[in-house]
N, C-alpha and C positions, 0 to 999 in steps of 0.2 A: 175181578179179584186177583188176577194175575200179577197187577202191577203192586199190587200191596207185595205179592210174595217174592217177587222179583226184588222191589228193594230191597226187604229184608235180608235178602240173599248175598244180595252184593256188599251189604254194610257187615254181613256174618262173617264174611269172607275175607275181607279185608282186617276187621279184626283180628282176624283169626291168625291172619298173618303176620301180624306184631306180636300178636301173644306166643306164638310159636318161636319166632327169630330170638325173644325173651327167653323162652324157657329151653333154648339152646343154649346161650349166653352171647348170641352175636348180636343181640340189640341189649344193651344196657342204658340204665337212669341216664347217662350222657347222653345218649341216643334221644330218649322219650325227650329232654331239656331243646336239644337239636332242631327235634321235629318241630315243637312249640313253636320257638321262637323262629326258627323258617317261617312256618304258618304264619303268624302274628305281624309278623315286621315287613313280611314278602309276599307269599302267595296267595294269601287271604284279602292285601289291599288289593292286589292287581286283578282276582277275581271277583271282588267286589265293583272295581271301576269298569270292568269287560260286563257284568251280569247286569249291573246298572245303566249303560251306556243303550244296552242291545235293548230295551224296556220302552215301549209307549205311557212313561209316566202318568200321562193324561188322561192315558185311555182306563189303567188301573183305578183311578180312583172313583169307585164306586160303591158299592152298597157291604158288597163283601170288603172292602177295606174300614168301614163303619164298623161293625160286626167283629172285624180283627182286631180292632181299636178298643172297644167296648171290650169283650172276652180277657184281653191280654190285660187291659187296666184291672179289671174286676182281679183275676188274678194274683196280680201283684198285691196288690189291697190286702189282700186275706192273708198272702204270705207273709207282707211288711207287718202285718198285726199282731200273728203270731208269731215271729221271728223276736220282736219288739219284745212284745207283752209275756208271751210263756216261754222262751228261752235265751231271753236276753242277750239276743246277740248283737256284736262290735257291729257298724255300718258295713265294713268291706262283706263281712260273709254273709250279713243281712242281705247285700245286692246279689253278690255271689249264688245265693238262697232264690232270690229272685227271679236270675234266668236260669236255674235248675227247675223252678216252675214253671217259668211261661215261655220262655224260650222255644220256639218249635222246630223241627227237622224239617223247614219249609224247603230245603236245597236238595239233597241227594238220595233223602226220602220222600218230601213233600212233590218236587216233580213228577217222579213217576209214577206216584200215587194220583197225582190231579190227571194226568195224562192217559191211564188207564183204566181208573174208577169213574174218575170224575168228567174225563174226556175232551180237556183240554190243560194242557202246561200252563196257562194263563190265570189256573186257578188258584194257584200256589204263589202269585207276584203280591196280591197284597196283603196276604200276611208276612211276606217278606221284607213288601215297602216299611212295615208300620213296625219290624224287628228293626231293619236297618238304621230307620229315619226315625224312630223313636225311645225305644226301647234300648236298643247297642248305645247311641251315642252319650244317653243319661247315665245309664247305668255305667260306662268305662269312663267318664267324668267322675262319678262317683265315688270311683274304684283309685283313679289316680289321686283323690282328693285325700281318701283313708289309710293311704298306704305313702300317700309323699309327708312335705314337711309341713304344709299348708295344718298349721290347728284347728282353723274354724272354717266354717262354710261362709263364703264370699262370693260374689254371683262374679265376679270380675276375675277369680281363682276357678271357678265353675266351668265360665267361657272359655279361658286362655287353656287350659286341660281339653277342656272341648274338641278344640279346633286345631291341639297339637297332636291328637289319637292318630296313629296311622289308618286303623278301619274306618273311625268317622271322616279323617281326609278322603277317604277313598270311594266311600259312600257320593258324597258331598259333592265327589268330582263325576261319577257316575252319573249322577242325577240333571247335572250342570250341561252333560253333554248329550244326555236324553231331551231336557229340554230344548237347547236350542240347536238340535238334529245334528251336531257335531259328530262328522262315523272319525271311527278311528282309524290310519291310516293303513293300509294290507299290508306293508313292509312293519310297522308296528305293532298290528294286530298278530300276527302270528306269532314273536316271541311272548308276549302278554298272557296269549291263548296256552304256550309251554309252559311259563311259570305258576301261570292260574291253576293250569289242571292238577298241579302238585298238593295245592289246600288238601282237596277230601281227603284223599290216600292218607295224604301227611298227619293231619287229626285222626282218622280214624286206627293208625298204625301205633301212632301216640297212644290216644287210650287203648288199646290190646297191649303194650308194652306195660302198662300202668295197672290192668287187671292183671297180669303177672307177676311185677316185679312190687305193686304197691301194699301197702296195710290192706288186711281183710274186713269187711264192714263189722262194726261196732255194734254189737246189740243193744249196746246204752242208746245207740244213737236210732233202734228202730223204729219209735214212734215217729220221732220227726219226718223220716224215709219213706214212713207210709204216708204220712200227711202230705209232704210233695208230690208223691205218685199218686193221688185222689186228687190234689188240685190241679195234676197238670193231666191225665186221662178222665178224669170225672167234671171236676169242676169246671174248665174251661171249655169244654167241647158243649156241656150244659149249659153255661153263660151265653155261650154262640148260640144255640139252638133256641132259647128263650126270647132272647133278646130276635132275632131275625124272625120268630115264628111269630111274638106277640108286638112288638115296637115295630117294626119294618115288614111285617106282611111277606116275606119272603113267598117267593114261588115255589115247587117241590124239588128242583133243581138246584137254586141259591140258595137255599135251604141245608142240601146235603150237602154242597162243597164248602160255604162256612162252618159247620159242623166237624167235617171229616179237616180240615184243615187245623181247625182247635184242637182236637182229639190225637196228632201226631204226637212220637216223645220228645222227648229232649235233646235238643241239638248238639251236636260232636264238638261244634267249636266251640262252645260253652267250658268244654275242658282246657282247651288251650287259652283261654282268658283265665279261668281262676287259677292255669298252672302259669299264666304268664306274671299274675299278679300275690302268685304264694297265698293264695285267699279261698278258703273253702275246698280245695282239693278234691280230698275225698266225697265229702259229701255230695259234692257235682257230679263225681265217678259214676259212684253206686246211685245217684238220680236217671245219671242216663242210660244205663245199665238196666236198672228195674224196669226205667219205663218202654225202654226200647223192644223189651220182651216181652214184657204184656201191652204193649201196645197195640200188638199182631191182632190182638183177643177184641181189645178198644174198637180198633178201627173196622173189622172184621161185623162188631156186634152194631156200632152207627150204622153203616154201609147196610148192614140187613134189616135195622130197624125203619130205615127211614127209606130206601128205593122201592 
């Protein structure tokens, strides 16, 4: 249980320190826009292509990356339905809505959570594989489709957005040099390794700036708030646990790390995409907000029900 608390700690802290620098005034909205788009364009691809390189892609795909797969679709489903059908909303903030649900903190929470609890960092790659390689690169297709000049959905308008994302480059190229054991050079790997480490900080300094400086949560908007925080602490960690305990016969082991890996909140970079694409904002804020704090409770009550 230590590394649960430990995360939380270090993600507290860091926040804490954007929101502070903000309620100084030496980090202003320039600032929070700054940080975004560094992340987005720079340190995010380049820690993407370093986190992806260093990976036994092969060795990941296995029962727990099923189980990731399964969880995070169901997921979205339930989101896209209601997002659609009871609030009518545009496609951008639909997607946006999206990875406010399933989205998970598989990086700077989910590591030392699988490392600690679950007793190996290894446990945390394929939920990561099937965010990166699935989930990210649709979804920011999506995203550039609703928000460019493109009218209609075009699978040829789909691809060429696809393949021009700096994160899904970066993915893409990560995965390319896992596969065919390509290391990266040590005179290259260490500037990479500088700029990479920039991401978390960067994002999570970002959102602290934004809990300070941004709109306060809407109480019109609280039901919908709670319905994401049930699908992304209840429902999906549930999905996982069903799905692996009854379809795939899970062990008591693969059991509790697909479970506790579903059951994480909502990830940080998720802010710097809806702030990169002016799409759902807030309501991405106060998803990862809520669930980041009751998530403690989430993962806290998995972990004891099922060890």
């Amino acid at each position: 249980m230590q590394g649960v608390l430990s995360g939380f700690f270090v993600i507290g802290v860091v926040v804490g320190v954007g929101y502070l620098m903000a309620q100084l005034g030496v980090f202003t909205e320039q600032a929070q826009n700054l940080l975004g788009t560094l992340s987005f364009y720079v340190a995010m691809p380049v820690l993407f292509v370093t986190l992806m390189a260093g990976q036994d892609v092969g060795a990941v795909l296995s029962v727990d990356l099923v189980a990731s797969l399964v969880s995070i679709g169901a997921t979205v489903l339930l989101w896209v339905a209601s997002a659609r059908l009871i609030w009518r909303m545009p496609l951008g903030e639909t997607v946006a809505g999206s990875f406010a649900s399933a989205y998970v903190n598989a990086g700077n929470l989910g590591l030392p959570i699988a490392t600690y609890v679950l007793g190996s960092p290894t446990r945390a790659v394929p939920v990561m594989l099937t965010q990166l390689l699935f989930l990210q690169p649709v979804g920011l297709a999506l995203l550039d489709l609703s928000t460019g000049t493109e009218a209609r959905f075009t699978i040829r308008a789909f691809v060429s957005r696809f393949l021009r994302n700096p994160l899904t480059i970066a993915t893409l190229v990560g995965v390319l040099l896992s596969v065919t054991g390509t290391r990266i050079p040590p005179l290259l790997a260490a500037p990479m390794s500088m700029v990479g480490a920039m991401a978390v900080p960067g994002v999570l300094m970002a959102f602290g700036i934004s809990l300070c400086l941004g709109p306060r949560p809407d109480r019109a908007g609280g039901p919908m708030l709670a319905w994401q925080t049930g699908l992304k602490l209840v429902a999906m960690p549930l999905v996982a646990w069903a799905f692996g305990r009854f379809a795939m016969h899970l062990g008591h082991e693969d059991l509790l790390a697909v479970t506790v890996m579903a059951g994480l909140p909502t990830a940080q970079n998720v802010f710097v995409i809806a702030t990169r694409y002016d799409t759902g904002v807030v309501m991405v804020r106060d998803a990862i907000f809520v669930t980041t704090v009751l998530s403690v409770l989430s993962i806290f009550g998995i972990a004891a029900l099922l060890s």
